[in-house]
N, C-alpha and C positions, 0 to 999 in steps of 0.2 A: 700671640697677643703681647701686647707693648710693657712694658712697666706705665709706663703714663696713661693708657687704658685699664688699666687694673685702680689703678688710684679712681678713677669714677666709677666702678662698677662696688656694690657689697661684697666684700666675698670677707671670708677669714682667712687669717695669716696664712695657716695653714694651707689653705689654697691658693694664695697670690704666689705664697714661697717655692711651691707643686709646680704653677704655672710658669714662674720666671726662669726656674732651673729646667724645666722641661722645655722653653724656646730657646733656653741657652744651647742646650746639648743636640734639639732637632736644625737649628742654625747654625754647629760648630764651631761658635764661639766657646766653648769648651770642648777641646775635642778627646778625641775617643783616648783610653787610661788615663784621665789627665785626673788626678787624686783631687776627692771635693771634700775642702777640709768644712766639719759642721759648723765651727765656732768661728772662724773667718765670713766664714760664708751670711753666719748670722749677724756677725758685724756691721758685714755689707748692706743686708737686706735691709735692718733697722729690726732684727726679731731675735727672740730667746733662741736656743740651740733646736728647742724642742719640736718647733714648725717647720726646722732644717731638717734632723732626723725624720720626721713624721714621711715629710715630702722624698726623700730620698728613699725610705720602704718603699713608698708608693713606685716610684720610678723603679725599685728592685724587683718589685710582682710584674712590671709591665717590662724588666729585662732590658732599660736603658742604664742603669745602674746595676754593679755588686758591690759586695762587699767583702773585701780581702783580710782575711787575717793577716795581723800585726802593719796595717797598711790603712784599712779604713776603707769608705767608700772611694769608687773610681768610674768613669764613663765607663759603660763595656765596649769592647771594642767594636770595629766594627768586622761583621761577619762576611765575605767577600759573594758567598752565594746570597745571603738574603739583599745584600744591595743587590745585586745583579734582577736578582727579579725582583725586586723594590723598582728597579731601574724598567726592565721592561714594560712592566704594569702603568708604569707614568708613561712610557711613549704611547704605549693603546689608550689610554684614558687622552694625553696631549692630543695625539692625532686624534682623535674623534673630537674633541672640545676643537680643535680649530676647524676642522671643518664643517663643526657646527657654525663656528663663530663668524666664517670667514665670508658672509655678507655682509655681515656688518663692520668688516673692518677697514680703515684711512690705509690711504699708502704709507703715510707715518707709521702706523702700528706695524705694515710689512717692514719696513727699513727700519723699524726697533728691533722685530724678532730675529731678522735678518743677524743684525749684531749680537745680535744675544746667543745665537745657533752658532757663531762664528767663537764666540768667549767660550761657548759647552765643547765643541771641538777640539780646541788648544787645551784646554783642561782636561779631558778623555787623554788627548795626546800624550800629556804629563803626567798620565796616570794618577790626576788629586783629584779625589772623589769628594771628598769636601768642596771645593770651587764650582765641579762641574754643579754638585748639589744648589749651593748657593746660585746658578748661574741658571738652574733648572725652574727656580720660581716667577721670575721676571714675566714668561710668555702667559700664564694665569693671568695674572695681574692685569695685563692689555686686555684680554679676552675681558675676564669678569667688568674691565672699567668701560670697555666699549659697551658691551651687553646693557651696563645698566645706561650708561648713556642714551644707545637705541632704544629701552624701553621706556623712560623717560620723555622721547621725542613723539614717543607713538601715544603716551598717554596723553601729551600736549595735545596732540592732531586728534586725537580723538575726541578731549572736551570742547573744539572750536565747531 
Protein backbone atom coordinates (compact mmCIF):
# COMPACT_ATOMS: atom_id res chain seq x y z
CA UNK A 1 0.00 0.00 0.00
CA UNK A 2 0.98 3.53 -1.15
CA UNK A 3 1.92 6.42 1.27
CA UNK A 4 -0.87 8.50 -0.61
CA UNK A 5 -3.37 5.60 0.10
CA UNK A 6 -2.71 5.51 3.83
CA UNK A 7 -3.32 9.31 3.96
CA UNK A 8 -7.18 8.36 3.06
CA UNK A 9 -7.66 5.40 4.97
CA UNK A 10 -7.80 5.93 9.42
CA UNK A 11 -5.25 4.12 10.68
CA UNK A 12 -2.77 5.36 13.59
CA UNK A 13 0.75 6.41 13.19
CA UNK A 14 1.79 3.41 14.42
CA UNK A 15 0.33 1.56 11.66
CA UNK A 16 0.77 3.76 8.74
CA UNK A 17 4.65 3.85 10.11
CA UNK A 18 4.30 -0.60 10.29
CA UNK A 19 2.90 -0.28 6.82
CA UNK A 20 5.26 2.20 4.95
CA UNK A 21 8.40 0.55 6.28
CA UNK A 22 7.03 -2.87 5.61
CA UNK A 23 6.35 -1.98 1.53
CA UNK A 24 9.67 -0.24 1.76
CA UNK A 25 11.61 -3.56 2.59
CA UNK A 26 8.89 -6.06 0.58
CA UNK A 27 9.71 -3.64 -2.55
CA UNK A 28 13.51 -3.26 -1.87
CA UNK A 29 13.69 0.00 -1.88
CA UNK A 30 15.58 -0.65 1.34
CA UNK A 31 17.36 -3.44 0.73
CA UNK A 32 18.31 -6.29 2.84
CA UNK A 33 21.22 -5.08 6.08
CA UNK A 34 20.77 -1.78 5.07
CA UNK A 35 20.69 0.00 8.90
CA UNK A 36 16.99 1.70 9.60
CA UNK A 37 18.11 4.48 11.78
CA UNK A 38 14.65 5.38 14.19
CA UNK A 39 15.06 8.99 14.46
CA UNK A 40 15.83 9.71 10.62
CA UNK A 41 13.43 7.62 9.78
CA UNK A 42 10.94 9.42 12.05
CA UNK A 43 11.84 12.66 10.47
CA UNK A 44 10.96 11.35 7.28
CA UNK A 45 7.77 9.91 8.22
CA UNK A 46 6.45 13.20 9.99
CA UNK A 47 6.31 11.01 13.52
CA UNK A 48 7.89 10.71 17.14
CA UNK A 49 10.67 7.86 17.22
CA UNK A 50 8.18 5.94 19.05
CA UNK A 51 5.69 4.72 16.09
CA UNK A 52 9.23 4.00 14.48
CA UNK A 53 10.43 1.61 17.12
CA UNK A 54 6.85 0.21 17.82
CA UNK A 55 6.70 -0.68 13.89
CA UNK A 56 10.20 -2.01 13.65
CA UNK A 57 9.39 -4.72 16.82
CA UNK A 58 6.65 -5.63 14.77
CA UNK A 59 8.69 -6.18 11.62
CA UNK A 60 11.22 -8.11 14.18
CA UNK A 61 8.43 -10.93 15.41
CA UNK A 62 7.58 -11.17 11.57
CA UNK A 63 11.58 -11.62 10.95
CA UNK A 64 11.93 -8.69 8.21
CA UNK A 65 13.91 -6.86 10.62
CA UNK A 66 16.71 -7.42 13.66
CA UNK A 67 18.19 -5.86 15.81
CA UNK A 68 22.10 -5.86 16.15
CA UNK A 69 23.84 -4.92 19.02
CA UNK A 70 25.89 -1.66 18.96
CA UNK A 71 24.44 -1.27 15.33
CA UNK A 72 20.53 -0.90 15.75
CA UNK A 73 17.98 -2.09 13.53
CA UNK A 74 18.74 -3.60 10.02
CA UNK A 75 16.64 -5.41 7.06
CA UNK A 76 17.40 -9.05 7.66
CA UNK A 77 18.87 -10.43 5.04
CA UNK A 78 17.75 -12.20 2.66
CA UNK A 79 17.78 -16.16 3.18
CA UNK A 80 18.72 -17.84 -0.21
CA UNK A 81 16.61 -21.04 0.52
CA UNK A 82 13.40 -19.21 1.68
CA UNK A 83 13.52 -17.04 -1.66
CA UNK A 84 14.07 -20.06 -3.57
CA UNK A 85 10.87 -21.46 -2.42
CA UNK A 86 9.28 -17.91 -1.88
CA UNK A 87 10.24 -18.32 -5.65
CA UNK A 88 8.73 -21.53 -6.41
CA UNK A 89 5.43 -21.11 -4.62
CA UNK A 90 4.76 -17.81 -6.88
CA UNK A 91 5.50 -19.71 -10.35
CA UNK A 92 2.61 -22.44 -9.07
CA UNK A 93 0.35 -19.76 -7.73
CA UNK A 94 1.60 -17.47 -11.52
CA UNK A 95 1.03 -20.34 -13.53
CA UNK A 96 -2.28 -21.37 -12.25
CA UNK A 97 -3.70 -17.49 -12.09
CA UNK A 98 -2.70 -17.25 -15.83
CA UNK A 99 -4.18 -19.95 -16.94
CA UNK A 100 -7.02 -19.12 -15.22
CA UNK A 101 -6.82 -15.84 -16.52
CA UNK A 102 -5.94 -16.41 -19.93
CA UNK A 103 -9.35 -16.15 -21.61
CA UNK A 104 -9.68 -13.12 -20.76
CA UNK A 105 -6.69 -11.69 -21.79
CA UNK A 106 -5.84 -8.90 -25.09
CA UNK A 107 -2.81 -9.61 -27.14
CA UNK A 108 -1.61 -6.52 -25.46
CA UNK A 109 -1.64 -8.09 -22.09
CA UNK A 110 0.37 -11.29 -23.88
CA UNK A 111 3.17 -8.74 -25.35
CA UNK A 112 3.21 -7.02 -21.83
CA UNK A 113 3.98 -10.29 -20.03
CA UNK A 114 5.98 -11.35 -22.91
CA UNK A 115 8.31 -8.35 -21.86
CA UNK A 116 8.12 -8.63 -18.42
CA UNK A 117 9.26 -12.69 -18.74
CA UNK A 118 12.08 -11.32 -20.77
CA UNK A 119 13.15 -8.44 -17.75
CA UNK A 120 12.68 -11.64 -15.01
CA UNK A 121 15.10 -13.63 -17.12
CA UNK A 122 18.02 -11.08 -17.54
CA UNK A 123 17.52 -10.47 -13.81
CA UNK A 124 17.79 -14.39 -12.80
CA UNK A 125 20.71 -14.22 -15.27
CA UNK A 126 22.44 -11.51 -13.05
CA UNK A 127 21.70 -13.19 -10.24
CA UNK A 128 19.66 -9.87 -8.57
CA UNK A 129 16.89 -11.14 -6.86
CA UNK A 130 15.74 -7.85 -5.90
CA UNK A 131 14.90 -6.79 -9.87
CA UNK A 132 13.72 -10.22 -10.66
CA UNK A 133 11.32 -9.59 -7.38
CA UNK A 134 10.37 -6.24 -8.62
CA UNK A 135 9.92 -7.58 -12.26
CA UNK A 136 7.79 -10.66 -10.51
CA UNK A 137 4.76 -8.28 -9.72
CA UNK A 138 3.91 -6.74 -13.06
CA UNK A 139 2.16 -10.27 -14.64
CA UNK A 140 -0.55 -9.88 -11.32
CA UNK A 141 -1.38 -6.72 -12.12
CA UNK A 142 -2.63 -7.56 -15.96
CA UNK A 143 -4.35 -10.56 -14.78
CA UNK A 144 -6.14 -8.86 -11.69
CA UNK A 145 -6.92 -5.54 -14.09
CA UNK A 146 -8.20 -7.78 -16.93
CA UNK A 147 -10.24 -9.95 -14.45
CA UNK A 148 -11.96 -7.01 -13.24
CA UNK A 149 -12.41 -5.43 -16.48
CA UNK A 150 -14.09 -8.79 -17.77
CA UNK A 151 -16.22 -8.79 -14.87
CA UNK A 152 -17.40 -5.61 -15.09
CA UNK A 153 -18.38 -6.22 -18.93
CA UNK A 154 -20.32 -9.27 -17.91
CA UNK A 155 -22.25 -7.32 -15.13
CA UNK A 156 -23.02 -4.69 -18.07
CA UNK A 157 -24.46 -7.54 -20.34
CA UNK A 158 -26.14 -8.73 -17.78
CA UNK A 159 -28.23 -5.66 -16.61
CA UNK A 160 -29.22 -5.00 -20.47
Amino acid sequence: MRQEQLRWRAVNKQERTYTILRDRIFSGSIAPLARLNIDALARELGVSPIPVREALRRLEAEGWVRFTPNVGAVVSPVDSTSWEQAMVTLAILEGAASAEAQTNLRRSDITRLRKISAGMEQAAAHADPLRSARQARPPSSVRVRRDRECRAERGRQSRR
